[in-house]
Structures are given as structure tokens and as C-alpha cells.
C-alpha positions in Angstrom: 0.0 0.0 0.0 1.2 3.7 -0.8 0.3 6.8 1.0 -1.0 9.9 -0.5 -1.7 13.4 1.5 -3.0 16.1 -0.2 -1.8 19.4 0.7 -2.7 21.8 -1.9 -5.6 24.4 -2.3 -5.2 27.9 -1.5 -6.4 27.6 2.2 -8.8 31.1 2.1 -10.4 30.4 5.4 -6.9 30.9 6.5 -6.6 34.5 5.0 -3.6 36.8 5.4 -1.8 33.7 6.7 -1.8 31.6 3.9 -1.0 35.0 1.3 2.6 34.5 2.4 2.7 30.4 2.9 0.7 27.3 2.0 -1.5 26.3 4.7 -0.3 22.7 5.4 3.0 24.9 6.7 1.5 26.9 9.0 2.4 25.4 12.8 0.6 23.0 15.0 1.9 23.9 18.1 5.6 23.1 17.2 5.5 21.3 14.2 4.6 22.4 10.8 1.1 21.2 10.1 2.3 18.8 7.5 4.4 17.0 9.7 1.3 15.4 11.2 -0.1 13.3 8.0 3.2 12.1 7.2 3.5 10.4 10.8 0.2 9.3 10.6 0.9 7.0 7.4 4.7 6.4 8.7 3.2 5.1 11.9 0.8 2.6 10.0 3.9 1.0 8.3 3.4 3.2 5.4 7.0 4.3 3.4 6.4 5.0 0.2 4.2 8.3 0.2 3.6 11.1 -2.7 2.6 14.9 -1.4 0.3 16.5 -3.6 0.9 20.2 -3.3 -0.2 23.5 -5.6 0.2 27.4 -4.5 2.3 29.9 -4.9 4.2 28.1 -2.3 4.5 24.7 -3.7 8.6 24.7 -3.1 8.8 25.3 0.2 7.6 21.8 1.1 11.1 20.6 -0.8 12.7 23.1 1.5 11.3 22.2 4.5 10.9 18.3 4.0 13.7 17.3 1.3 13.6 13.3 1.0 11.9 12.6 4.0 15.4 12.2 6.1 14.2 13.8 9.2 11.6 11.0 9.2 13.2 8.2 8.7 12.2 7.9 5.0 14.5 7.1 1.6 12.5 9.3 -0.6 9.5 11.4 -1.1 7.2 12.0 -3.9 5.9 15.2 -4.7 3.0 16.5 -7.8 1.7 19.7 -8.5 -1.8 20.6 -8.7 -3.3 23.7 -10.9 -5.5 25.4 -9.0 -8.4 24.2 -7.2 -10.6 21.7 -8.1 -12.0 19.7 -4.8 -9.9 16.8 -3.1 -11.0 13.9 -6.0 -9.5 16.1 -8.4 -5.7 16.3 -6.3 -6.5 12.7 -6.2 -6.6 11.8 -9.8 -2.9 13.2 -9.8 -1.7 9.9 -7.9 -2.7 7.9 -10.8 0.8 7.2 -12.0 2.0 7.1 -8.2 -0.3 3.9 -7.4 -0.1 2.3 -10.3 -1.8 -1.4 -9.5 -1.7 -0.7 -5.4 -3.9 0.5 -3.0 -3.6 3.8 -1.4 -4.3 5.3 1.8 -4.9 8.9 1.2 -5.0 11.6 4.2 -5.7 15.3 3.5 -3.1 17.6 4.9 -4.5 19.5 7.6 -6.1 16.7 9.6 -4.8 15.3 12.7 -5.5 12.8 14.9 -4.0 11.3 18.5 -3.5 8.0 18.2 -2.8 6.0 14.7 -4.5 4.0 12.0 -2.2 0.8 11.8 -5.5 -1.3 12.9 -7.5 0.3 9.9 -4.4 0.0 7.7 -4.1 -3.7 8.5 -7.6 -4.7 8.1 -7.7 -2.9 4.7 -4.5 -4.6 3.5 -6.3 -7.8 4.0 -8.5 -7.7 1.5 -6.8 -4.4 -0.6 -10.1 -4.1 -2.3 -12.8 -1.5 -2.3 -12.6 1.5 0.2 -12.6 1.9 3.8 -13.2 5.2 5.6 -12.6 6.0 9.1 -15.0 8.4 11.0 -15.3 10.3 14.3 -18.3 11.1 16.4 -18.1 15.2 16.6 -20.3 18.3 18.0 -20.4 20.0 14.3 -21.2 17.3 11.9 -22.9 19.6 9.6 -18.8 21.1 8.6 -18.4 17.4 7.4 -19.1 14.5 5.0 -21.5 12.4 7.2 -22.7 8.9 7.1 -26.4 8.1 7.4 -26.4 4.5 9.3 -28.3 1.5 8.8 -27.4 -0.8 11.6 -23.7 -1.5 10.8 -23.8 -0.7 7.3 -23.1 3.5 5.7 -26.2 3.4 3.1 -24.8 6.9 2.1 -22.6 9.9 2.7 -24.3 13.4 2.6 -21.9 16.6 2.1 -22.4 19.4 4.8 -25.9 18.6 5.6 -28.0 21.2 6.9 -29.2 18.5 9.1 -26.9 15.8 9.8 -28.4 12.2 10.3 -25.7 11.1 12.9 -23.6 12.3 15.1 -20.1 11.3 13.0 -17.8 13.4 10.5 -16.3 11.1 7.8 -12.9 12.5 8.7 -10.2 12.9 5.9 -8.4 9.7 5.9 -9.5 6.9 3.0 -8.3 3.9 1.7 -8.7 3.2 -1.7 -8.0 -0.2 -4.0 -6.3 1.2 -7.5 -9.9 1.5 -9.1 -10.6 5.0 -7.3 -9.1 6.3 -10.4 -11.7 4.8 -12.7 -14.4 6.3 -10.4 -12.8 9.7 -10.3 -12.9 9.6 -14.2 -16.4 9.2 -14.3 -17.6 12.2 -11.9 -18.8 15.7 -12.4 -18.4 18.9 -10.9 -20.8 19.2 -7.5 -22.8 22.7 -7.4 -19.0 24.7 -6.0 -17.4 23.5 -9.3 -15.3 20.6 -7.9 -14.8 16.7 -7.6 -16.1 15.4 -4.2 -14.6 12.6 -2.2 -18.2 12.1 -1.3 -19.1 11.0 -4.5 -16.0 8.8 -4.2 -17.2 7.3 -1.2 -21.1 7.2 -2.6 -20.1 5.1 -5.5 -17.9 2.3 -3.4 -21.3 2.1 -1.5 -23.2 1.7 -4.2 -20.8 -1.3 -5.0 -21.1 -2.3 -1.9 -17.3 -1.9 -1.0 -17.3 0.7 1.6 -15.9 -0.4 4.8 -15.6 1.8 7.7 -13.8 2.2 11.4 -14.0 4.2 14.3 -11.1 6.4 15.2 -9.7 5.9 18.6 -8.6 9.3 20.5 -9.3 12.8 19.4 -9.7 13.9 15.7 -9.9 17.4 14.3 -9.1 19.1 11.0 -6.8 22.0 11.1 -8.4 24.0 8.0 -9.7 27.3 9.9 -8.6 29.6 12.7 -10.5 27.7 15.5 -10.1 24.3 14.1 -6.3 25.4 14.1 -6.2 26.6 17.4 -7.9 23.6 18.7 -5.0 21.3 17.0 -2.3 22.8 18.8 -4.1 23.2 22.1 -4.8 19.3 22.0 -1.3 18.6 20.6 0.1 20.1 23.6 -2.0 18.7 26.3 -2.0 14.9 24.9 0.4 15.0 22.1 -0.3 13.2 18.8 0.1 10.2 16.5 0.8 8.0 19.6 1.7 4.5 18.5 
């Protein structure tokens, strides 16, 4: 299995901060933000890992990162993505990256306290479909959230205005190498971009969608509070404990 984060966009919500960096560098207490999804695939027993960037500020990451030394890595992968155009579309750039493997993809500014080896392990037993890991939270309606039957996620809806559980899809997938197929055959949603929703919609409809529970906290790190949240709960409990 291959890891892929996806660090690019233009991180507006983040405005002035991110006119003079990308957000995925801005700090998480003491760490850079993007230090966090690269320890969280690392710490699942996940080596070879591309870092899909875009920005005015797309170098820096080779600055700051280089091969991957610091963590233990021989090598990292980086792509470019042209503007914005929604997380499925910074996905389809891995294509050449997977090639026949799966993929466990984790957007950049999402951090969690423990790790995913469990999730990792159960999806690397069967490598096929998609499995998805979610997080009961207080604000589902900011999220992708799965409508329940029993055990089984009968569907995802996108920011609902009124959520039908209590959970956020957080931003860690897993994919087998036909994602790519899927992402070819979607259209733009109503903001002019490729969901992961409709990613996630059409493994359900296949009836390939697995899911877990995340142990510990969870938050994405995408606006001021949601920033300021990280790095408080990074310093009081620390993350990506083994």
C-alpha cells in the first residue's frame, strides 16, 4: 500500500496567513502542520508516500521536507496541482503514483492522536474496495457524514444542513487502485469541484465501503479555530501516539 496526502488548495479560510505560505506549513503547536499526516501514514507501516501540493508556495515543502530524512524515510514523492478543483481532483494526480496498489490517502490538515495501523491492516487484508474511518463530533454539519443503517453506511451526505448522525467522515481513505476509474467518471458538484463524497457514494453503491472508528481525538486544522484547537490538544495529549 502507498500513501497519498493532499496538501494543496489555497487555504482562504486561513486569510492573510496563507498570502505568504501554503496552509499545510503553518504550525501545530511546534511542528509544521504537515508533519502530522506524514507520521500518521509512517506510523501505520506506510513508506512510500507522494505529497500533492499546488500554491504559490508549492517549493517550500522541498525546503522544508527534502527526502523525507528527518523522518526516517528514503524518498518522497511530490506532484503539482493547478489550482483548485476539490480533493478527488488532487486525487486523480496519484494515478501514475499507485499504479496497480492501493492507497491510503490523508488530506493535509487533519490530525489525529493515536494512529491507523489497525484500519491499515484490516484494509491490507483484502486491498479491495474503500474503507473510511470516521469520528463522532459536535459539528457534523462542517463534514461529509454517514447516514447509518445498523452497521452498514447506506450513504454519505456533504455538509448537511441537518446531519443524520452524530459522525464526520474524517479525511483519511483507503482506496483499491480502481478509485481512479471512479474519479474519471464524476462531475463537478454545485462549488465547481470533484467530491470525495461521491467517491465514497459510488464504493457504497458497489457495496465496497468499509468503515472504522477512530480511537482518541480527531480534528481538521483547516480554519482559525479548528487550528487553534490542533495545537491546544497537541500540547495537552500529544499526537500520532503508536
Amino acid at each position: 500500500m502507498k500513501g497519498v496526502i493532499l496538501a494543496g488548495g489555497l487555504g482562504s479560510r486561513l486569510l492573510p496567513l496563507t498570502k505568504i505560505t501554503n496552509k499545510h506549513l503553518l504550525p501545530v503547536f511546534d511542528k509544521p502542520m504537515i508533519f502530522y499526516p506524514i507520521q500518521t501514514l509512517i506510523n501505520a507501516g506506510i513508506h512510500d508516500i507522494l505529497l500533492v501540493t499546488g500554491g504559490n508556495h508549492a517549493g517550500d515543502f522541498l525546503r522544508l521536507l527534502g527526502n523525507g530524512s528527518e523522518f526516517g524515510l528514503a524518498h518522497i514523492n511530490y506532484t503539482y496541482q493547478e489550482g483548485e478543483g476539490g480533493i478527488a481532483e488532487a486525487l486523480r494526480l496519484a494515478e501514475y503514483f499507485a499504479g496497480d496498489e492501493s492507497i491510503c490517502v490523508v488530506l493535509g490538515d487533519n490530525i489525529i492522536e493515536t494512529n491507523i495501523a489497525d484500519s491499515v491492516e484490516r484494509f491490507r487484508k483484502t486491498e479491495k474496495g474503500a474503507r473510511i474511518i470516521l469520528k463522532e463530533v459536535s459539528d457534523p454539519e462542517r463534514f461529509g457524514v454517514p447516514v447509518l443503517e445498523g452497521d452498514r453506511v447506506v450513504k454519505i451526505e456533504e455538509k448537511p444542513s441537518e446531519p443524520k448522525s452524530k459522525y464526520a467522515v474524517t479525511g483519511i481513505y483507503m482506496y483499491d487502485n480502481t478509485v481512479f476509474d471512479i474519479i474519471k467518471t464524476l462531475k463537478p458538484s454545485k462549488r465547481g469541484e470533484l467530491e470525495i463524497t461521491d467517491v465514497n457514494n459510488a464504493y457504497i453503491d458497489r457495496g465496497e465501503l468499509a468503515w472504522d472508528i477512530l480511537e482518541g481525538w480527531w480534528t481538521d486544522a483547516g480554519t482559525f479555530s479548528s487550528l487553534h484547537k490542533a495545537s491546544n490538544l497537541v500540547e495537552k495529549t500529544g499526537a500520532n501516539k503508536l
